[in-house]
C-alpha positions in Angstrom: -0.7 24.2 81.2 1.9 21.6 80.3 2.4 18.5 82.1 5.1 18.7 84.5 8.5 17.9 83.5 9.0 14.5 82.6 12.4 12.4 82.3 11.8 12.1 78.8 9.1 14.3 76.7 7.0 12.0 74.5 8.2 12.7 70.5 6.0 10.3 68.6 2.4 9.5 68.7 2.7 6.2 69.7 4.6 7.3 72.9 2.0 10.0 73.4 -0.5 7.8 73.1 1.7 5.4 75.8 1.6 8.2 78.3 -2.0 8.8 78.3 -2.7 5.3 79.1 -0.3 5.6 81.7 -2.1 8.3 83.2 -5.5 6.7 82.5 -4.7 3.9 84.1 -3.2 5.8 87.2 -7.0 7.7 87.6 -8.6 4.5 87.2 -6.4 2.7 90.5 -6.9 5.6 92.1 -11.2 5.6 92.0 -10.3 1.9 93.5 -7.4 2.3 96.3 -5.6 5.0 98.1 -2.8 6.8 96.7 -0.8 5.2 99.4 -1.4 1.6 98.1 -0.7 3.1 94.4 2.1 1.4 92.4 4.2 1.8 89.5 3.7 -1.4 89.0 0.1 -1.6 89.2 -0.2 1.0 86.8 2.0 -0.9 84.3 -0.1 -3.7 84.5 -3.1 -1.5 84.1 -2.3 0.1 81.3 -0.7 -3.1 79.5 2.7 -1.7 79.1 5.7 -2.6 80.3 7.2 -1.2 83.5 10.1 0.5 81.9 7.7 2.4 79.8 6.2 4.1 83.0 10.0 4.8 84.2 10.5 6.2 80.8 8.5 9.1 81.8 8.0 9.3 85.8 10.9 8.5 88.6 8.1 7.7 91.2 4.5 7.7 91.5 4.4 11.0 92.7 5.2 12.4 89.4 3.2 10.1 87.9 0.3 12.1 90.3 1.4 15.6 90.0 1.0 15.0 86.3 -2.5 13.7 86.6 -3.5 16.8 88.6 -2.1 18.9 86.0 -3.7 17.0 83.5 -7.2 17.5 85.5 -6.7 21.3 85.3 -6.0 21.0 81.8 -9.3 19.2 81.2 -11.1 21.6 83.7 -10.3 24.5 81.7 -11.4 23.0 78.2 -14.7 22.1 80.2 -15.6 25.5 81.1 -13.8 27.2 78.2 -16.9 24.7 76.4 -19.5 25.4 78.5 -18.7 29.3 77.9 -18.5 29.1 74.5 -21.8 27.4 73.9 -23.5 30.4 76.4 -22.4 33.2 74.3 -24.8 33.2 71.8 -27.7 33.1 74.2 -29.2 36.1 75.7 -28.5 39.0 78.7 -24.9 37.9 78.2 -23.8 41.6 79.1 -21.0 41.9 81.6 -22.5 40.8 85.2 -25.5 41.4 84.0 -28.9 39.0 83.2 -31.7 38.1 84.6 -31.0 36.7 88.3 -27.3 37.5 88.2 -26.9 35.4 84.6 -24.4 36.2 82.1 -20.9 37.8 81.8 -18.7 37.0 85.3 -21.8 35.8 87.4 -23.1 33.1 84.9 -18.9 32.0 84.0 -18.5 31.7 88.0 -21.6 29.6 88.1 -20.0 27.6 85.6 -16.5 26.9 87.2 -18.6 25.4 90.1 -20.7 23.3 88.1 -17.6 21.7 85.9 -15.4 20.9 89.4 -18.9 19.2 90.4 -19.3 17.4 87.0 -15.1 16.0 87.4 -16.0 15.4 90.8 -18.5 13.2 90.4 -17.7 11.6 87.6 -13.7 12.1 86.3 -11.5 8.8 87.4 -9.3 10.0 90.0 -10.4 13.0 90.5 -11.9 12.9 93.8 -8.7 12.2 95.2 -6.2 14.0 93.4 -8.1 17.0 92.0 -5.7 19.7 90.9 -2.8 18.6 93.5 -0.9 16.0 94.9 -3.2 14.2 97.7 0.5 13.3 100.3 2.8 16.0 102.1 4.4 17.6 99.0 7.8 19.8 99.4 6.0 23.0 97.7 4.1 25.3 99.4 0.2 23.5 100.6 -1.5 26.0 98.7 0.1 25.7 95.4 -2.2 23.6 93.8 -5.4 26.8 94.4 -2.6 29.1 93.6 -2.7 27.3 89.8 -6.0 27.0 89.8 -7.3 30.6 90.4 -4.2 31.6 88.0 -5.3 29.5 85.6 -9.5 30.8 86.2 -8.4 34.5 86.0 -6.5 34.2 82.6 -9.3 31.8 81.2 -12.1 34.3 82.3 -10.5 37.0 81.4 -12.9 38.7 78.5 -16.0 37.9 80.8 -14.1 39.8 83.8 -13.3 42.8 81.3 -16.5 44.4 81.5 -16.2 44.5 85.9 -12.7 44.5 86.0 -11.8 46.8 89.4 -11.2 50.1 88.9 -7.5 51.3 87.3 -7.5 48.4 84.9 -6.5 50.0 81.5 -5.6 53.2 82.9 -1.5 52.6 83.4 -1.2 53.6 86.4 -3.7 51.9 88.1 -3.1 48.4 86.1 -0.1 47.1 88.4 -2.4 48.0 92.0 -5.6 46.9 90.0 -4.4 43.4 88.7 -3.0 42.6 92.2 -6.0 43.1 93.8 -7.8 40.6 91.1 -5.2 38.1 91.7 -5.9 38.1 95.5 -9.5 38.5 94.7 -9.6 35.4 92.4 -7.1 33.9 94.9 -9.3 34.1 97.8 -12.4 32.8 96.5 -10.8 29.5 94.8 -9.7 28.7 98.8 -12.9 29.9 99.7 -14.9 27.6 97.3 -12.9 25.2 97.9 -12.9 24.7 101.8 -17.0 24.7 101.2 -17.4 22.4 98.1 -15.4 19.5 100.6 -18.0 20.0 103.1 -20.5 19.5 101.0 -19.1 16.3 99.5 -18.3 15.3 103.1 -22.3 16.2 104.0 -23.3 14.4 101.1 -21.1 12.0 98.5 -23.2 14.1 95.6 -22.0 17.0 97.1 -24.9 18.8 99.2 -27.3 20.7 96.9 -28.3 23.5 99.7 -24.6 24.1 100.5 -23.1 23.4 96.5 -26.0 26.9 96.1 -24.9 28.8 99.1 -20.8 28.7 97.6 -21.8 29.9 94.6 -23.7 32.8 96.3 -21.2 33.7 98.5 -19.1 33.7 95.5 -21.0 36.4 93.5 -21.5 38.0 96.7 -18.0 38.4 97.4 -16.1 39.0 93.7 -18.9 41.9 93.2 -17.2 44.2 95.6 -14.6 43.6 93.0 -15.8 43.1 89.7 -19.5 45.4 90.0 
């Protein structure tokens, strides 16, 4: 997913380069204040470039963090594209099928969790900008899950080809069936998401017992879709 529009689109390397330390610098403030004490200027200085250079590409610092949560998904999605890739050659990687669950949709769902938990934990900025702008935006609220489980669908799609629901490949039943898989995948992104914040809120780690029962609930509930 590209970055969001910027007022000017970075042509060389060097201003490529520019931008990502702009950025870097922006996830490293925010691990250290609130978005709400976050400054262009600050950023500059972070990042050792001058402040024109940040205007260059972002009016404000809320584009500066809409295009850090964009970058996050971006990252997200080479993580578990990674973490995928390196799983398929093990074995019982059959379509939802596998010893305790593992393999196909079950084992890439366990996997989406675990990655959010790695960026949570560890990713600068992350914990307070995730995949969306942390202050009031003018889009819709749920915008920011709306891209995500977008995003999750198309980048699970060959694992979710072997449970998609029922009509998917037949013509007539791919509009009906597709829908439903959007909602499907829709539902348990704000789902997942309402419970991984409790357990970060129960414990900074994110609680273990409730970080287990999200991703059963999960399998639980895209099985009625995808079994």
């Amino acid at each position: 997913m590209p970055i969001p529009p910027l007022r000017r689109q970075p042509v060389q390397r060097r201003s490529a380069e520019r931008l990502g330390r702009i950025l870097d610098a922006c996830a490293e403030l925010l691990d250290e204040i609130s978005y709400e004490e976050l400054s262009t200027r600050a950023v500059a200085e972070r990042a050792n470039v001058p402040i024109g250079s940040v205007y260059r590409f972002f009016s404000n610092k809320r584009a500066m963090a809409e295009a850090l949560a964009h970058r996050n998904l971006d990252e997200y999605a080479a993580r578990i594209t990674r973490r995928l890739a390196a799983s398929e050659s093990g074995p019982d990687n059959g379509p939802g099928s596998g010893p305790n669950g593992g393999g196909g949709w079950r084992e890439a769902m366990d996997v989406v969790v675990d990655e959010y938990l790695a960026m949570k934990r560890g990713a600068p900025g992350f914990a307070l900008i995730e995949f969306g702008n942390p202050v009031p935006a003018t889009a819709q609220p749920q915008q920011p899950n709306h891209l995500v489980a977008d995003r999750l669908r198309m980048l699970l799609a060959d694992r979710l080809a072997g449970g998609a629901p029922a009509g998917v490949g037949d013509t007539a039943g791919d509009e009906a069936a597709e829908e439903r898989l959007r909602v499907a995948f829709l539902i348990a992104v704000e789902t997942a998401d309402a419970l991984l914040r409790l357990a970060f809120r129960v414990d900074p780690e994110g609680d273990p017992a409730i970080v287990a029962e999200t991703k059963e609930l999960l399998r639980a509930y895209l099985a009625r879709v995808l079994d």
